[in-house]
Each structure stands twice: as structure tokens, then as C-alpha cells.
N, C-alpha and C positions, 0 to 999 in steps of 0.2 A: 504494500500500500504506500505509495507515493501522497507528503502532505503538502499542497501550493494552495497560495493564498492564505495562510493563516498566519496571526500573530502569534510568535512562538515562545517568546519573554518579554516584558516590559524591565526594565531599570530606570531608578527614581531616584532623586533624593527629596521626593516629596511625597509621603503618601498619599497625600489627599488627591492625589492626579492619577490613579491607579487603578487599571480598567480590571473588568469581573472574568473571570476565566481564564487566566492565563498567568504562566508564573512570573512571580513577580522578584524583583532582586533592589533589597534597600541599599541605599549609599550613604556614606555619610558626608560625602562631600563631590565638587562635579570632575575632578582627578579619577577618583577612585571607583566613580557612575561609568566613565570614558572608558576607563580600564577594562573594567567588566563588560561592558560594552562589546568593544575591540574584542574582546576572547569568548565571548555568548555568539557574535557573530563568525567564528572561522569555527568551533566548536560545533553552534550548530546549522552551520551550513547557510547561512541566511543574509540577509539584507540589516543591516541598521540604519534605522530612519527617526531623525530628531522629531519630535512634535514638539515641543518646548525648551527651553535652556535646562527645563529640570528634570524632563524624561524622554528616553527613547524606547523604540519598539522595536524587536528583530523578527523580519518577516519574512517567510517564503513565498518567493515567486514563481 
């Protein structure tokens, strides 16, 4: 089973910006958001896309 089009992790450093279903990864600062970031997307194979300064989303295309 092949999964496209889904958001695969969000990373924060804001919870309150934090969508329902999907894993979610806290930061405690936007270094350490980036990092995670950076290694959620080559991990797991996906897209990183900023929606805000204070969360991204890593998505399959």
C-alpha cells in the first residue's frame, strides 16, 4: 500500500497550531522545530512545507 497525499507529521513549537490526526512533534525552540524537520522529512520520505514560522507539515506527494 502506497501512502500520497497525506500529512505524515506536523512539528511545532506551538501547540495550539496542531492539527487532529496526525503525529505531532513539540519543539522547544524554531533551531531545534528545523532540525526535526530536516530529519522527519528524509526519514520519512516526504515533502516539508512551512505553514507558519511556528509549524511545518511533512507531506506525501
Amino acid at each position: 500500500m502506497d501512502i500520497e497525499k497525506f500529512i505524515l507529521a506536523a512539528i511545532t513549537t506551538n501547540p495550539k497550531k496542531v492539527p487532529c490526526g496526525v503525529a505531532v512533534f513539540h519543539c522547544d525552540d524554531k533551531e531545534e522545530m528545523e532540525k526535526i524537520t530536516r530529519n522527519l522529512e528524509a526519514i520519512l520520505d516526504g515533502i516539508a512545507h512551512s505553514l507558519t514560522e511556528d509549524l511545518y507539515v511533512i507531506v506525501k506527494h
